[in-house]
N, C-alpha and C positions, 0 to 999 in steps of 0.2 A: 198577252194579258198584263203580264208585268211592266210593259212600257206603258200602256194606260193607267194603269194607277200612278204612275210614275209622272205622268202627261198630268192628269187630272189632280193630283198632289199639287203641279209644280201652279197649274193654274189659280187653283185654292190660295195657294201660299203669296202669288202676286195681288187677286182682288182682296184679301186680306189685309195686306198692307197698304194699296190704295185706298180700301175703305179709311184704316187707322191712320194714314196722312191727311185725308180730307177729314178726319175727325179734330185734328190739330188746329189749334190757331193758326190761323195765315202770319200773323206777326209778333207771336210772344206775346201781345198785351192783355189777354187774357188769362187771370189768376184764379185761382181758387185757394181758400181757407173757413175760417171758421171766424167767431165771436167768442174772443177771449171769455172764459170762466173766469171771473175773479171774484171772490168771498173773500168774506175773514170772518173769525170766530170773535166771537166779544166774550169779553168774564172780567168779575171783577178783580182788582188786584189786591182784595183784603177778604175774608171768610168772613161771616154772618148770617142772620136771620135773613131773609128775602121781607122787605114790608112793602114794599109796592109793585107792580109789573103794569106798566102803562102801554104795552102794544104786543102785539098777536102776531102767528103767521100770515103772511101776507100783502100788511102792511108796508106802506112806504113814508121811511123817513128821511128825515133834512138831517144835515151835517148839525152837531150840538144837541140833538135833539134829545129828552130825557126820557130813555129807555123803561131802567126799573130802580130799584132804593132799596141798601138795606136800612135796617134798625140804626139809626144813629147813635142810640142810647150811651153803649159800650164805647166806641170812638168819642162822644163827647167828653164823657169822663173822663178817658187818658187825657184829651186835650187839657181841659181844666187843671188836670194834676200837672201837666207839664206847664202849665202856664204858673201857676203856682211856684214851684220850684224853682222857677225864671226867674220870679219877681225875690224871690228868699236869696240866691245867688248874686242877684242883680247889687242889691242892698249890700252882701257881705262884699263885695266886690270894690265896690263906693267905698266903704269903711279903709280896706285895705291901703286902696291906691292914696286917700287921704291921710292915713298912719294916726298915729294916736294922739289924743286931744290935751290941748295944755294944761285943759286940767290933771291930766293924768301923771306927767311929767311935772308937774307943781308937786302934786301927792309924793312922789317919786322922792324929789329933792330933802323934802319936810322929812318923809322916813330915813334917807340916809342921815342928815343930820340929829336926828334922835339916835340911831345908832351910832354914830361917832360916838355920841355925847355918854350913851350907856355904856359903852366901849372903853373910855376914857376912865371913866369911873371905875368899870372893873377893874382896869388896868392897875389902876392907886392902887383900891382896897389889896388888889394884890400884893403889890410891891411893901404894903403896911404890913398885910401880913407875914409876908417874907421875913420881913426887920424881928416881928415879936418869936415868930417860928425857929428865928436863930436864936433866942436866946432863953426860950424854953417854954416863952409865957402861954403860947397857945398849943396846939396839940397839932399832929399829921394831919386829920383829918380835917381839921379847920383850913388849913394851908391847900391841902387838897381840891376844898370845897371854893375857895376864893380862885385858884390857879381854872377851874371847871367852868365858874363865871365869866374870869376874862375870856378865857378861849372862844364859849358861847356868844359871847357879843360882839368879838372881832368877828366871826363866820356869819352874825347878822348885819355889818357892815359889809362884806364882800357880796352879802348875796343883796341888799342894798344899792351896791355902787352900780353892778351889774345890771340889775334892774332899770336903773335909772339910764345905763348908757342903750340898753334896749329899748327904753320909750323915747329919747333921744336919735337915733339910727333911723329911727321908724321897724318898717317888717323886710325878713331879707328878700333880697329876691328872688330865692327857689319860692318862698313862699305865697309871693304877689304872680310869678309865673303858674304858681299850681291855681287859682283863686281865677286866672283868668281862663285857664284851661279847660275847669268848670264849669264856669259862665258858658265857652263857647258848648261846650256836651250838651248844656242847657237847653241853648236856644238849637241845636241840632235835633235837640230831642221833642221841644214843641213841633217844631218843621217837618220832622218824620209824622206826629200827632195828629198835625192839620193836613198832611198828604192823606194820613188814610182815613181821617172824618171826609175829604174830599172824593176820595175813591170811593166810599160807599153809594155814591150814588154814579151809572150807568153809561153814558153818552153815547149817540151815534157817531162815531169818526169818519162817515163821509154820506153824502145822500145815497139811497137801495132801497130795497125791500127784505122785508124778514123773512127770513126762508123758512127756521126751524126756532120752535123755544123749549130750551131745557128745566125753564124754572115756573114755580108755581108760590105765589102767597105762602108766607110762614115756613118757608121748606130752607132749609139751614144749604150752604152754599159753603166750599173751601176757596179758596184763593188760585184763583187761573183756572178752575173749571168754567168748561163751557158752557155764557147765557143763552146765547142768541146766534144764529149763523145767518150773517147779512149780506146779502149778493150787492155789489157796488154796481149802481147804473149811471156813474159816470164819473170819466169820461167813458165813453165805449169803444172798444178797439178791435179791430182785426187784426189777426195774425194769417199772414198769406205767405207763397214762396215764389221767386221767378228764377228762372234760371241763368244761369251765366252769360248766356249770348244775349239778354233782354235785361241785363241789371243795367244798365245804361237809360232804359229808359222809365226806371222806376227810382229816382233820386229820391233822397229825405228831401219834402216841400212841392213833390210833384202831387198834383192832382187828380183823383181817380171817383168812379161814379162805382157803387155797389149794387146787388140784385142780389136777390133771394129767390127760392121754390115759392114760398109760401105768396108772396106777393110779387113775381118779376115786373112787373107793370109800373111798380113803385122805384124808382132810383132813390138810393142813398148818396151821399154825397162827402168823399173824405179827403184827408191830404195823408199821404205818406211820411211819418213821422218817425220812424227809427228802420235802418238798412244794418243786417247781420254783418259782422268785419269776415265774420268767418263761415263754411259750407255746409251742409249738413245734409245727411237723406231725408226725400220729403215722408213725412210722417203719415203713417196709415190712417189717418184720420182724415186727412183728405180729399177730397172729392175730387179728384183730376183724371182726365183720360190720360194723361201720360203717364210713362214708367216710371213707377213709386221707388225705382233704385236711383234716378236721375240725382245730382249732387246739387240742390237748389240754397237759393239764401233766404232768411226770412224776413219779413218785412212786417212794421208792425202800423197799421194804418188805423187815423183817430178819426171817427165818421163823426160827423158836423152838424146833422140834424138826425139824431138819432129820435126813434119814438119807441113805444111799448111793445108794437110788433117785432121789433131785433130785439131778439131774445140771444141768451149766452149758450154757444155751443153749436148755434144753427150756420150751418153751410150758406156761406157767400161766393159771390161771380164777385170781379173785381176787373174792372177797363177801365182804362187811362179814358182821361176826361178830353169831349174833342175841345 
């Protein structure tokens, strides 16, 4: 009894593996994979009011296309104010690099000489009074009061001369460095202005369809939350595996026809556009009669007349084109 089941075991176990040989490709050139998933989330890169939402789940847009809007209002204003600030900077900037005007250093010259000239004068009155102060005619405090003069007007000569070699020099140059430093903050800071009045409104970054929308009219919005999640329909790409003894005939620019369940009848039509450097287990995702522990590469193939029926995620055949 026991060599029967042993008989009958061993028979099992060979049409088993005939069966699963004759289930095999005859030559490697049959692949199996899938249609890459590829999305992105869209949001804007500044927080606001939501004011416009110009497309729905569903829909399909074009690369550039204008999705939704916020309120300009707020962005406009900072723009304005930095524009402003530009033009105030801009001017003191001019003024600096140009240094001061000859009228002013004319001014300059005219007040030192008026101080000499007062200077001069205290100086006498002083020295007169000296003379009468020896010899008894005036008092301390007169002598005091002359000595308090001079002094006074030689320190409006010094602050004078100085003056004058300042409008002379022109502005130093920490000072004309710091005036240009402003400037440039300036125009950084309109630049940052007009980026995020520009951010407020939307765009599609490549042709798809909208998948999901998280925004609604009037509904306040932060910065990097998500608007929109847009499935990218092109290019459209398979990700497929072959295995090591058949990577030779699936080079990057080799030629391959696709099929699906849904429509076999229909051929796609792709090229072989990026081959893995390195090996990987094939992934439970898919669809092959062979052993999902096998060490395959993957391959990423751009199909060439793709239409609406290839959809992202659906199981593909994959044969080298004759």
């Amino acid at each position: 009894m026991k060599q029967r089941i042993a008989i009958l075991a061993l028979l099992l176990t060979v049409i088993g593996g005939y069966l699963w040989w004759q289930g095999r490709p005859a030559d490697g050139s049959i692949l199996y994979g899938n249609v890459d998933i590829r999305d992105v989330n869209l949001a804007f890169r500044v927080g606001g009011r939501v004011d416009q939402v110009l497309v729905d789940e569903g829909d399909s847009v074009k690369a550039g296309q204008l999705l939704a809007r916020l309120d300009p209002a707020p962005l406009t204003h900072s723009r304005d104010s930095a524009l402003a600030n530009l033009a105030a900077l801009t001017a003191a900037n001019a003024l600096i690099h140009k240094g001061y005007r000859s009228e002013e250093t004319d001014r300059a010259r005219a007040a030192l000489a008026a101080a000499d000239a007062a200077a001069l004068e205290a100086d006498q009155q002083w020295r007169r009074q000296s003379a009468l102060a020896a010899t008894g005619a005036i008092s301390r405090g007169q002598l005091d009061t002359a000595r308090s003069q001079r002094d006074q007007t030689q320190a409006q000569v010094r602050s004078a001369r100085e003056q004058l070699a300042q409008l002379e020099t022109g502005y130093r140059p920490e000072e004309i460095a710091q005036s240009d430093a402003q400037l440039e903050g300036a125009k950084a800071a309109l630049a940052s202005a007009e980026l995020a009045l520009a951010d407020a409104s939307l765009t599609a970054p490549s042709d798809g369809i909208i998948i999901s929308r998280a925004i609604e009219n009037g509904s306040m919005v932060q910065s990097g939350a998500t608007a929109f999640n847009l499935s990218l329909t092109a290019p459209i790409w398979v990700r497929a595996y072959v295995e090591e003894p058949w990577l030779g005939h699936f080079p990057s620019g080799a030629k391959v026809t696709l099929t699906t369940d849904s429509r076999p009848e229909q051929p796609y039509h792709g090229v072989v556009g990026f081959v893995s450097p390195t090996a990987e287990f094939t992934p439970k995702s898919v669809e092959t009669p062979d052993l999902r522990t096998h060490l395959v590469y993957r391959l990423r193939i751009v199909v060439q007349d793709p239409d609406p029926a290839l959809r992202q995620g659906m199981p593909v055949t994959v044969r080298l084109a004759p």
